[in-house]
C-alpha positions in Angstrom: -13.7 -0.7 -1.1 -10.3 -1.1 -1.6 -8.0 1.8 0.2 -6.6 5.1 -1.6 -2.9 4.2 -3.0 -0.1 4.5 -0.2 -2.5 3.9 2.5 -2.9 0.1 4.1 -4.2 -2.2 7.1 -1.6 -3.3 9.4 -1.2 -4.4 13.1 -0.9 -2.9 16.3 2.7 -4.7 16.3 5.0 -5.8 14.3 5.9 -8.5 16.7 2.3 -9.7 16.8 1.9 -10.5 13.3 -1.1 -12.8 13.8 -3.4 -10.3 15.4 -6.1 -8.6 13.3 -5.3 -6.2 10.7 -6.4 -3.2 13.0 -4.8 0.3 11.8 -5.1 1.8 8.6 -1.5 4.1 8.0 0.1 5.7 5.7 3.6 6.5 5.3 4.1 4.8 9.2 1.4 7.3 10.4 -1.6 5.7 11.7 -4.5 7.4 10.7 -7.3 5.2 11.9 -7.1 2.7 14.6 -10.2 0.1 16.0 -9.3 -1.6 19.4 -12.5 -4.3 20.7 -13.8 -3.3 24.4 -12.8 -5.4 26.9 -16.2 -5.4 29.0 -18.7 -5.9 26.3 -16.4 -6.8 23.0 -17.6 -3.9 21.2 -15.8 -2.4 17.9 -15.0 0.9 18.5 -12.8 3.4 15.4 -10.5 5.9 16.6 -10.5 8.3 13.8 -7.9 11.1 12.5 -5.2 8.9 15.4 -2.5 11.2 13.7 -4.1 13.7 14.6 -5.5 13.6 18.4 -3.6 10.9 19.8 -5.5 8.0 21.3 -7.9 9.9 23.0 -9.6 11.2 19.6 -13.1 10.5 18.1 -14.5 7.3 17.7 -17.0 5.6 16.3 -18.4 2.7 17.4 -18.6 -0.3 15.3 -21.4 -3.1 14.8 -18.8 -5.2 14.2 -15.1 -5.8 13.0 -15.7 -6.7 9.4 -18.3 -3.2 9.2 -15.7 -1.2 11.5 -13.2 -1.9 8.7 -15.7 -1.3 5.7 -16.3 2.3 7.5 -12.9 3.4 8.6 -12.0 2.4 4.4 -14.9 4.8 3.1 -13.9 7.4 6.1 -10.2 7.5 4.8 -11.1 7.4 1.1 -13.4 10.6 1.8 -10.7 12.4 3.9 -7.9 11.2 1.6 -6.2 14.9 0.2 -6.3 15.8 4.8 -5.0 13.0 5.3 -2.2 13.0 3.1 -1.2 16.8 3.9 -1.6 15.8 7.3 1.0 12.5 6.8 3.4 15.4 4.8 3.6 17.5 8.1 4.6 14.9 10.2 7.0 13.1 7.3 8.8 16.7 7.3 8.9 16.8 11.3 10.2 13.7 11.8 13.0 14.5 9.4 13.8 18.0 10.9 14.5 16.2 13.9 16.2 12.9 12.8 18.5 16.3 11.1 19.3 17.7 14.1 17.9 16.4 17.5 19.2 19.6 19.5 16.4 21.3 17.4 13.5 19.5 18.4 12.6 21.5 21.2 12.3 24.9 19.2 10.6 22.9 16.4 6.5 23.1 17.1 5.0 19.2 15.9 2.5 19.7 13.4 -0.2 18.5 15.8 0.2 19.4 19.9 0.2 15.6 21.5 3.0 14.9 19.5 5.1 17.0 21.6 
């Protein structure tokens, strides 16, 4: 299932262009992000990243190629959230590009961002 318009698979780094495509953002955000275990090479889908940070939910995955497929339908389901959710952070980032004096009276839309 292809992704909703605006959102799109990238890499953990832009100076590691090789890795696997393993975060689905939007607008620079990341939304979802799937990161193997170490110890046992499990999949595992941290969901609504924006959101919690990296200590969020996560799902675990029976494998990369169905960790993708998953974290696709989960954004495509959540799609209106998470573009509200992408605004709010859009329109915090540019209140304090504006004026970086400001940013500790101005609350981020979600508390780990802080």
């Amino acid at each position: 299932m292809p992704l909703p318009a605006d959102f799109y698979w990238t890499t953990r780094s832009a100076s590691r262009p090789s890795d696997p495509l393993t975060v689905i953002a939007c607008d620079g955000v990341w939304v979802v992000a799937m990161s193997q275990r170490i110890d046992d090479g499990i999949w595992i889908a941290l969901l609504d990243r924006h959101r919690n940070g990296p200590g969020g939910p996560s799902r675990r995955c029976t494998s990369y190629e169905q960790g993708r497929a998953g974290a696709e339908l989960w954004v495509a389901r959540h799609e209106v959230r998470l573009r509200d959710d992408v605004d709010q952070i859009r329109r915090y980032r540019e209140a304090v590009r504006a004026n970086r004096l400001a940013k500790a009276s101005i609350d981020p839309p979600f508390g780990w961002m802080g």
